[in-house]
MARFI-878677 format. One line per 3 residues: number of its first residue (from 1); their letters; for each residue x, y, z of C-alpha. Coordinates in Angstrom, 1 decimal, padded with zeros to 4 digits. Layout:
// residues N
NUM> A> X/Y/Z | ...
//
This chain:
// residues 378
1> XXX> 035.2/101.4/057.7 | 033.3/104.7/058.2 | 033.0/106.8/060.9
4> XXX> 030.7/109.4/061.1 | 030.9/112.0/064.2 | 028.3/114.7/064.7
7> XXX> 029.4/117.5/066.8 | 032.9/119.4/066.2 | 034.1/120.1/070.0
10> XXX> 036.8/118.3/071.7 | 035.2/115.0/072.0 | 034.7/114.5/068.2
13> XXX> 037.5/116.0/067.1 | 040.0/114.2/069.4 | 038.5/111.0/068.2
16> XXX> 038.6/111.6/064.9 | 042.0/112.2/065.4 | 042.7/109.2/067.6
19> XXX> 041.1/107.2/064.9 | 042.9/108.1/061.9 | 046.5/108.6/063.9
22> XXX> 045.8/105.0/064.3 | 044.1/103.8/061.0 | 044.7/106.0/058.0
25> XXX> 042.7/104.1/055.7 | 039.3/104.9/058.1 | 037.1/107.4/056.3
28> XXX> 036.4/109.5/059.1 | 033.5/112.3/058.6 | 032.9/114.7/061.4
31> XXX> 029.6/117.1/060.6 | 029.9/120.5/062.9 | 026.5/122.9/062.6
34> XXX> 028.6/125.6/064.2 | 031.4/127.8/062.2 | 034.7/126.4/062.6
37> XXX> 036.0/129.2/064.6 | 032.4/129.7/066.9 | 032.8/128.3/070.4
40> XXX> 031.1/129.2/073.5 | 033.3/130.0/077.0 | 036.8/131.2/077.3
43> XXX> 039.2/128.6/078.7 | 039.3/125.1/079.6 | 041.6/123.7/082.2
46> XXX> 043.4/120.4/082.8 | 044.9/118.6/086.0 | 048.5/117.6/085.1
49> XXX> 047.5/114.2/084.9 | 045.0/114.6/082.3 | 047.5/116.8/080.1
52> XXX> 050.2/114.0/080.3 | 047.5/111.0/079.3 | 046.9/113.4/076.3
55> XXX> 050.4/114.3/075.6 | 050.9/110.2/075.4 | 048.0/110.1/072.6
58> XXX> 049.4/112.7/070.2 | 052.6/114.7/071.4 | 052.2/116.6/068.2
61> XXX> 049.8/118.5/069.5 | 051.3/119.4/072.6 | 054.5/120.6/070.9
64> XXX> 052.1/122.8/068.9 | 050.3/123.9/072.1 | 053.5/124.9/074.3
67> XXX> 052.9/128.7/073.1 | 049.8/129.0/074.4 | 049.0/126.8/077.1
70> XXX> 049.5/128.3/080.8 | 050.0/126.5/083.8 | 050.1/126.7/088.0
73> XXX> 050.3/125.0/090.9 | 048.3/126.8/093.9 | 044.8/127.3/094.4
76> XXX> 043.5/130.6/096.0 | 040.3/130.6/097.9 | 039.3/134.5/098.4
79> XXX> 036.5/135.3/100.5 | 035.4/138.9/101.5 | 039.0/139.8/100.4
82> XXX> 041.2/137.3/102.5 | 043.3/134.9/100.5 | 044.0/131.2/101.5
85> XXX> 046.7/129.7/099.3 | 047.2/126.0/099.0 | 049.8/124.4/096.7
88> XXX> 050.1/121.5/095.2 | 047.1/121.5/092.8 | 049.0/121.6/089.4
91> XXX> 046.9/122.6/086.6 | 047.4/123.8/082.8 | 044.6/126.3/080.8
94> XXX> 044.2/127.2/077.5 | 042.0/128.9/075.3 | 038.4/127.1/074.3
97> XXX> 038.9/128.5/070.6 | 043.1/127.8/070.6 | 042.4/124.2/071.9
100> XXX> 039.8/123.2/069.2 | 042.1/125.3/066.4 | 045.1/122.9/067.3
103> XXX> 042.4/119.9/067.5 | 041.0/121.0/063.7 | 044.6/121.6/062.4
106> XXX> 045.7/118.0/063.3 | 042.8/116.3/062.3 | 043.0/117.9/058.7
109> XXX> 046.5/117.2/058.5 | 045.6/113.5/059.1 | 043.1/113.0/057.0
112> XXX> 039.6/113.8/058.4 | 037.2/115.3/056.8 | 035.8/118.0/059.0
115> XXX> 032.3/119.9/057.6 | 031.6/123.0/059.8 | 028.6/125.1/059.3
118> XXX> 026.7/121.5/058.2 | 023.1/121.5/060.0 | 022.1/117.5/060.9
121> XXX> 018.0/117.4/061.0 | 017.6/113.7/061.7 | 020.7/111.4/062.2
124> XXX> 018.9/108.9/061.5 | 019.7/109.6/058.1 | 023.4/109.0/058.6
127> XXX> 023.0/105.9/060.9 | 022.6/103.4/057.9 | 025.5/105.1/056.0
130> XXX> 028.2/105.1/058.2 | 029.7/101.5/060.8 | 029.9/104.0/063.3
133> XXX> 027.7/107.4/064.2 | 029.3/109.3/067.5 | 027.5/111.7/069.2
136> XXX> 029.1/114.0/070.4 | 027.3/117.2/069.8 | 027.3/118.6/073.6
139> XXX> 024.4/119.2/075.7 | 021.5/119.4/073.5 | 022.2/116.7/071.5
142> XXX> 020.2/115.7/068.8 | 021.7/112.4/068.7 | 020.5/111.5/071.9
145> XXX> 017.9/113.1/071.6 | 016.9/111.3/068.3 | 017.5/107.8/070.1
148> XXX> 016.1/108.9/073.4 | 013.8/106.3/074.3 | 017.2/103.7/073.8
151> XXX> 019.0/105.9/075.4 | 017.0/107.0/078.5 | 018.5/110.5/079.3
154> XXX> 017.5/112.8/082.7 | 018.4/116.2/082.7 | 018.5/118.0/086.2
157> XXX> 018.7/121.6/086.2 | 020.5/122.6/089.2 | 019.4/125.8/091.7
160> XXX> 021.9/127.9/091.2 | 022.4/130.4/088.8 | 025.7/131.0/086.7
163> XXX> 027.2/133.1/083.6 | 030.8/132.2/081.8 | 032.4/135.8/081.2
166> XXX> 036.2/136.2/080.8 | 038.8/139.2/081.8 | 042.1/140.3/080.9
169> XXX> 043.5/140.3/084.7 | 045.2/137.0/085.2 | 044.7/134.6/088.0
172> XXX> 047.6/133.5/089.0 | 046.5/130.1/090.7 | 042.8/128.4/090.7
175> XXX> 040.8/130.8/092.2 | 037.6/130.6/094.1 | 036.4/134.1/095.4
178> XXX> 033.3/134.5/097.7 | 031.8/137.9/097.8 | 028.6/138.5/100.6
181> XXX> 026.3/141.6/099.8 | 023.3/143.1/100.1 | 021.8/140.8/098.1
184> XXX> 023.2/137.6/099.0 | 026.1/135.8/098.4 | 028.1/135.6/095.0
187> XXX> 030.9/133.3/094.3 | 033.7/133.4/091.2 | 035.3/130.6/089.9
190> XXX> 038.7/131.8/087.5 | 041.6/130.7/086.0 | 043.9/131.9/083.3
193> XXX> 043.7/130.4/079.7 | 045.9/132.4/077.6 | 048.6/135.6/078.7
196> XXX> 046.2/138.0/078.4 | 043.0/136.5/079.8 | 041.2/134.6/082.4
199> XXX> 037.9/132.7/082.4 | 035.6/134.3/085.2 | 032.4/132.5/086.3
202> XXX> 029.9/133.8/088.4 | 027.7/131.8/090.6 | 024.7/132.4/092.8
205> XXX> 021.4/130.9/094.5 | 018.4/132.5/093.0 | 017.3/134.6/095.5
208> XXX> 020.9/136.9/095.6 | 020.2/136.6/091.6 | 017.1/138.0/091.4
211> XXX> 017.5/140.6/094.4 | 020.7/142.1/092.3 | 018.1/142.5/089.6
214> XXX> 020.2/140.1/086.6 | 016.6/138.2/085.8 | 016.2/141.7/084.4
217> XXX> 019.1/143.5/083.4 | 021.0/143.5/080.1 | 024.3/141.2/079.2
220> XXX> 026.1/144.9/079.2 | 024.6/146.1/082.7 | 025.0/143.0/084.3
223> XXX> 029.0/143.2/082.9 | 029.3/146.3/084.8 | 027.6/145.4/087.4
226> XXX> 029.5/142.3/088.7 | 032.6/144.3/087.7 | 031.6/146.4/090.0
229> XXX> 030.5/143.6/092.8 | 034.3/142.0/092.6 | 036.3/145.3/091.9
232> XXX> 038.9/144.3/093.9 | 039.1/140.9/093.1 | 039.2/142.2/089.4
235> XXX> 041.7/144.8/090.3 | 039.5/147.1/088.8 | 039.7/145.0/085.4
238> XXX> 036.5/144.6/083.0 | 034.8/141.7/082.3 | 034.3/140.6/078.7
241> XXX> 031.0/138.5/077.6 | 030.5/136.1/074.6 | 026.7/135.9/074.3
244> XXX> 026.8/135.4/077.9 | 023.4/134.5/079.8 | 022.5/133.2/083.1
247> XXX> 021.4/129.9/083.2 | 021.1/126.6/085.3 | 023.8/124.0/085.0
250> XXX> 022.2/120.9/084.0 | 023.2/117.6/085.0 | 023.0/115.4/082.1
253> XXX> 023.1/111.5/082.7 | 022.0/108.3/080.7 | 021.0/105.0/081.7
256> XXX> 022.7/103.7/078.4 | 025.1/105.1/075.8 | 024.7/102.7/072.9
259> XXX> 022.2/102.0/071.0 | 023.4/099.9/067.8 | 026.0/100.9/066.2
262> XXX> 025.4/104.6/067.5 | 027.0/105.9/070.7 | 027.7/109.4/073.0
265> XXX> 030.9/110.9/073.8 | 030.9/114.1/076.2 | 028.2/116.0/077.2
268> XXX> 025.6/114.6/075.2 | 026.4/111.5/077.4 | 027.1/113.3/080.6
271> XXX> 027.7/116.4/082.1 | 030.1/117.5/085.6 | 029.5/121.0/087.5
274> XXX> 032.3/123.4/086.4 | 033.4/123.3/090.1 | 035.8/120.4/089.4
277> XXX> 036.9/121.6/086.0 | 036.2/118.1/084.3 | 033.6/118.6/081.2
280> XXX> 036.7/118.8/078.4 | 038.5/116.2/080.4 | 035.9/114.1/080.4
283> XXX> 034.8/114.0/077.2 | 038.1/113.4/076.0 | 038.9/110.5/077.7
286> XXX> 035.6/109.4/076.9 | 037.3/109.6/072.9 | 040.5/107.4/074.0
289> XXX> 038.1/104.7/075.9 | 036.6/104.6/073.0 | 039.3/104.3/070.6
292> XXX> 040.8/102.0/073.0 | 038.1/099.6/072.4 | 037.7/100.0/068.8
295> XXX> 041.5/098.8/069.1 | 040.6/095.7/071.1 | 037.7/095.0/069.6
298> XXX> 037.0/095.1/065.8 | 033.8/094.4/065.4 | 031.8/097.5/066.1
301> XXX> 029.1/096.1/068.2 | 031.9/094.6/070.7 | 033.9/097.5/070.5
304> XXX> 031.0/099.7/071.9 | 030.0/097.2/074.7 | 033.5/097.3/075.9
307> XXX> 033.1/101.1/075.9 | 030.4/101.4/077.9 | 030.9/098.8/080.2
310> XXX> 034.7/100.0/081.5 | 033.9/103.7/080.7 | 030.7/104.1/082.2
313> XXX> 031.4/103.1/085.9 | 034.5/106.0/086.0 | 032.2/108.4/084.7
316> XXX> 029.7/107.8/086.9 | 032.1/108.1/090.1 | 033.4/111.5/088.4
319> XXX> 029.7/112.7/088.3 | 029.2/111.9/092.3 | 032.0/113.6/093.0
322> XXX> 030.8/116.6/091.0 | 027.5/116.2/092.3 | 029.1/116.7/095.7
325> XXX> 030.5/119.6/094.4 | 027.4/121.0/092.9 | 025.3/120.5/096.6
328> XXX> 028.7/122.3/098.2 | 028.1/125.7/096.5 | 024.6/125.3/096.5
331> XXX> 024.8/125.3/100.1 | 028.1/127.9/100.7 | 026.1/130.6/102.1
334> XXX> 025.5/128.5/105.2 | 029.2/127.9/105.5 | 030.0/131.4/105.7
337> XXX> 030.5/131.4/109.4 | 032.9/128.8/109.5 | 036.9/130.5/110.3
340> XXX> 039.3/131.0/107.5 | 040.9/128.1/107.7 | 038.1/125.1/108.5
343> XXX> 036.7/126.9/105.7 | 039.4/126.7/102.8 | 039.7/122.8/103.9
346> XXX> 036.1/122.2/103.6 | 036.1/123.8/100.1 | 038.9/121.7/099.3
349> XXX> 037.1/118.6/101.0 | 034.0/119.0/099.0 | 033.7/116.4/096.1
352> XXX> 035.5/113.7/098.4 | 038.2/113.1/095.8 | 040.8/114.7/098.5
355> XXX> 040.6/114.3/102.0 | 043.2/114.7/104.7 | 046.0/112.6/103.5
358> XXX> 045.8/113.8/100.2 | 045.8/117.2/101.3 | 049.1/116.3/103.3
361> XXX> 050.6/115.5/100.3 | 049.9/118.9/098.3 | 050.6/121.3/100.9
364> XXX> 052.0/119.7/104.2 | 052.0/123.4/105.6 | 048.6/124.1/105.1
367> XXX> 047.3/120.5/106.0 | 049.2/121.3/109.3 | 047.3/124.4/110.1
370> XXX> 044.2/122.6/109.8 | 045.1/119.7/111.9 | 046.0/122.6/114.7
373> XXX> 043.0/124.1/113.5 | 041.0/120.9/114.4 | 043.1/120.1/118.1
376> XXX> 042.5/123.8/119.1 | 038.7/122.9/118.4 | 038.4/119.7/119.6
//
């Protein structure tokens, strides 16, 4: 059987690996038009529960990790310099590059043969050669893209503006930092991924963004200048840039994810707003659903009708719950009234995936100064 994957970030890669781990005699191609160490971002971050569902895939890799993986258990929600903590949010972060490194390394060591730097024009070309063709070559996809009439994407750009930076002061929990100013308001979502960095992304409406002047400046300037705008947040720390630009998150979605014997992993086959910190998570489980299926089912075309049809609906509950998300910071500046602590709840209300009871259970102390919170109001 041959598998041919095109797109060389988590998705393919931990499917690849998932596939040979489990079938060594699979000839498993993955084509990657990017260097093998050229990734975009800083960090990506995992809820406990998604690192111990991929620890019970390949424990291998987790041994491997243990050096460079962080983790923590609190999320801080800053705003104009006040800090609400609230505990119970357990989450690991490593580094974007180091993740897909470890990712590459076990693959080769299995038996995959990964092709970096290799440009695909038309897979169309590799459809007939191949039982299986994966998308899973991110946002742009030319897979889906290639198949887009089957396929039936919609791509909303959303109104906000953001750009993923990185620094070398360390967030100690899951931070969310609101900054008002002159120009409007500015909000910062970090988290460390290594012991000597943090990922650090900025998020605005378009009118603060173009009243600061970043529709014009430089990447440098606008460095400095947001150093400058959360100086104390940053502890006076720079912030470092990767080819970083503003742009619009864009809310990727597909009315189906086969098409023949071709399907999407990831963000080619949908996207979730950085605000819940599920776009790696997703597309990895995406590759063990998949793999999953190919298990169950070993004829190709039942394999991927199993996939989509138990994936799809999870997924698509993940992506409300982001979208929720996505509307919440859209619409923080008209929160900023609300008291310290209705506030903090309501950020931590905001994709419905906790509510009270939940919250009760993470940090009972906190949860307890809302509900008093809430009588004193009532």
């Amino acid at each position: 059987m041959k598998i041919t994957i095109v797109g060389g970030g988590p998705a393919g890669l931990w499917f690849a690996l998932l596939m040979k781990k489990r079938d060594p005699t699979l000839e498993v191609t993955l084509l990657e038009r990017n260097a093998a160490d050229n990734t975009f971002g800083f960090g990506v971050v995992f809820s406990r529960k998604t690192t111990e569902l991929l620890r019970a895939c390949d424990d291998e890799l987790f041994r491997r990790a243990e050096g460079v993986i962080t983790t923590w258990d609190h999320v801080d929600i800053v705003r104009d310099g006040v800090r609400t903590t609230i505990g119970g949010n357990h989450f690991a972060g490593v580094a974007r590059l180091e993740w897909n490194r470890l990712l590459q390394e076990r693959c080769r060591e299995l038996g995959v043969d990964l092709r970096f730097s290799c440009n695909v024009p038309d897979p169309r070309a590799l459809q007939s050669g191949c039982d299986l063709l994966v998308g899973a070559d991110g946002i742009g996809s030319v897979v889906r893209e290639t198949w887009k009439a089957q396929f039936q994407p919609t791509i909303d750009p959303r109104r906000n503006r953001y750009i993923w930076l990185a620094t070398p002061h360390l967030f100690q929990g899951l931070t969310l930092t609101f900054r008002n100013t002159a120009d409007g308001l500015f909000m910062a979502h970090s988290y460390k991924f290594s012991r000597a960095q943090s990922t650090f992304i900025v998020e605005c409406g378009e009118a603060p963004w173009r009243a600061a002047g970043f529709d014009v400046l430089e990447e440098s300037a606008t460095l400095t200048r947001l150093a400058e705008l959360f100086a104390d947040d940053l502890h006076g720390a720079p912030l470092i840039g990767n080819r970083s630009k503003w742009i619009q998150f864009l809310l990727v979605k597909n009315r189906r994810w086969v098409h023949e014997n071709v399907v999407l992993l990831g963000d080619s086959a949908h996207t979730a707003h950085f605000s819940i910190g599920s776009g790696t998570k997703l597309a990895m489980e995406d590759s063990i659903a998949l793999a999953q299926s190919c298990a169950r089912h070993p004829r190709i075309a039942d394999a991927l009708a199993d996939f989509e049809r138990t994936r799809k609906p999870v997924v698509d509950d993940y992506q409300e719950a982001a979208f929720a998300s996505t509307l919440w910071f859209e619409e923080a500046a008209q929160k900023m009234g609300l008291a310290e602590v209705p506030f903090a709840a309501d950020c931590m209300f905001r994709s419905g995936k906790i509510d009270l009871d939940n919250l009760r259970r993470r940090d009972p102390a906190f949860a307890a100064r809302y509900e008093a919170w809430k009588a004193g109001a009532s």
